[in-house]
C-alpha positions in Angstrom: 129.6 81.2 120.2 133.6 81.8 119.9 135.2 83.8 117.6 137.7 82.7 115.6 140.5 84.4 112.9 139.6 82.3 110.0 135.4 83.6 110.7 136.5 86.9 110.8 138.7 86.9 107.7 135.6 85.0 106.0 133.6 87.8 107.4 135.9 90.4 105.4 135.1 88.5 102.2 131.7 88.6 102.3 131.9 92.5 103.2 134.2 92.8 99.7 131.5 90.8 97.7 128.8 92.9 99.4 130.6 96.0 97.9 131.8 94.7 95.0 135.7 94.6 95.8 137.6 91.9 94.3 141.0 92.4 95.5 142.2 94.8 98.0 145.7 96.4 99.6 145.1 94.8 103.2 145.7 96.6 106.4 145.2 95.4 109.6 146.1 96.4 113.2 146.5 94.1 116.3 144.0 91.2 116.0 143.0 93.1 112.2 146.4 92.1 111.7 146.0 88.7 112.3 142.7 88.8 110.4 144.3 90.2 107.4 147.6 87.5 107.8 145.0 85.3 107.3 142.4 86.7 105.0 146.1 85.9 102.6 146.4 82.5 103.6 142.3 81.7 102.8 141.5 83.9 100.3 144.4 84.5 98.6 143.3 85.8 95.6 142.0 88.8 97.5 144.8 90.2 98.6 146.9 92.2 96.6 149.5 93.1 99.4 149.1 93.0 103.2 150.1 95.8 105.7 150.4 94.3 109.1 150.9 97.2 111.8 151.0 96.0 115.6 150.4 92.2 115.4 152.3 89.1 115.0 151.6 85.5 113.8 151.1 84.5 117.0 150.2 86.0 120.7 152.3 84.9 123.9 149.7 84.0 126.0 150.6 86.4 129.2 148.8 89.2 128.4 149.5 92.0 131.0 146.2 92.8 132.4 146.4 96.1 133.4 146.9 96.9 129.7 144.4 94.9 128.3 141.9 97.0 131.0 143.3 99.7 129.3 142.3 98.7 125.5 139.0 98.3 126.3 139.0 101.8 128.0 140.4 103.1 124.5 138.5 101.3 122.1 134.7 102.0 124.1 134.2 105.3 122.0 130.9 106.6 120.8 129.8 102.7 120.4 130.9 100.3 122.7 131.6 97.2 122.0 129.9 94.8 124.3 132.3 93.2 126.7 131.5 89.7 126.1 133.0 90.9 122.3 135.7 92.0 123.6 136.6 89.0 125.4 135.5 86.9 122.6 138.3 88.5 120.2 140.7 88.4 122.9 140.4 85.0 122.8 140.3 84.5 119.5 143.7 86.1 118.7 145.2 84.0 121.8 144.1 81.1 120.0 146.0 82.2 116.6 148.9 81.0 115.4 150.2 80.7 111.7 154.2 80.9 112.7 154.4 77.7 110.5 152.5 78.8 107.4 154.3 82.2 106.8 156.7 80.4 104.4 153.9 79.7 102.0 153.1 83.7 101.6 153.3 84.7 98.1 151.8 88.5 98.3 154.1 91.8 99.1 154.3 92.2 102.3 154.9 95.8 104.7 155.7 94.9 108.6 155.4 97.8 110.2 155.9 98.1 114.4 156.2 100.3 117.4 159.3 100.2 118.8 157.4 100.5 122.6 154.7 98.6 122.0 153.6 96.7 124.7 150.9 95.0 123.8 152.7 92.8 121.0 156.5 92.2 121.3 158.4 93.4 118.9 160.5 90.3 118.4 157.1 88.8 117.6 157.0 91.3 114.5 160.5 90.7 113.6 159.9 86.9 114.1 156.6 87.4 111.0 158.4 89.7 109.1 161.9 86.8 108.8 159.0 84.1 108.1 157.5 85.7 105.5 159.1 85.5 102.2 160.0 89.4 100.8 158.4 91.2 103.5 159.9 94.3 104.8 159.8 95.4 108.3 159.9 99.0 109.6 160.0 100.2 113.2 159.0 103.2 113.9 158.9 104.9 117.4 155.7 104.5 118.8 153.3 102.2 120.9 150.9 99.6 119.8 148.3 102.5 117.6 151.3 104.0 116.0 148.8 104.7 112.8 146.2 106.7 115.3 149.3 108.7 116.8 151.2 109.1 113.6 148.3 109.1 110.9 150.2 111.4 108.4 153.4 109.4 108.5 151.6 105.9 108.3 149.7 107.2 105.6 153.0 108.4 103.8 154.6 104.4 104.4 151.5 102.7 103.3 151.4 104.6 99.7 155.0 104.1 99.7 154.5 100.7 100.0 152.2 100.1 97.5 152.6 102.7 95.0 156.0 100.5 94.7 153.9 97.1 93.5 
């Protein structure tokens, strides 16, 4: 069956129910990105902030394909994902787009984006970041996994961020 945003954000609420989490400080990364953006547009009341890192409202359909190759080169780890997953989600985040909707946020928002990230655009980021009432937007010199190449400074903005709520 295809995979779809809005599932996988429903999927996120049933894990918070399962372990007892009403409200949470979202993060998300690439298509988690997208599933957090929309996990605040569902579920509102479950979000207490979102940090989007890496993702936009909205993918341009021209992927390169040498660099998707190489994301599910990256991502295979100890666990592998099946393939058919992978495509499945790749799809699923081509298929997204909430560019219209980002007025209607009402929850603090932290943009945060490589400056060489290829993957996602940054115009793309700065595009979210304009649409989304109050957000803030910080680039930061990196690729598309700034927060697995920079842990310690990521870790620094998100506490910033919401230590200031």
């Amino acid at each position: 069956a295809p995979y779809s945003v809005t599932q996988m954000a429903a999927d996120t609420v049933g894990m918070m129910r399962a372990l007892g989490i009403e409200r949470a400080h979202d993060v998300g990364l690439s298509l988690g990105g997208r599933i957090a953006l929309d996990l605040a547009f569902e579920f509102p009341e479950r979000v207490r902030s979102l940090i989007l890192v890496s993702t936009s409202a909205r993918v341009e359909r021209r992927w390169p394909i040498g660099l998707l190759g190489l994301v599910s080169v990256v991502f295979r780890g100890h666990y592998p994902q099946p393939r058919y997953a992978f495509r499945r989600q790749r799809a699923a985040s081509v298929d997204y787009d909430r560019t219209g909707d980002l007025s209607e946020l009402r929850v603090p928002t932290l943009v945060v984006h490589g400056r060489r990230d290829r993957i996602v655009p940054y115009r793309l980021a700065e595009d979210m970041a304009a649409g989304i009432p109050g957000a803030r937007l910080e680039l930061v010199e990196s690729g598309h996994i700034y927060p697995l190449s920079r842990s310690t400074r990521f870790v620094e903005q998100v506490a910033a961020f919401t230590a200031s709520l």
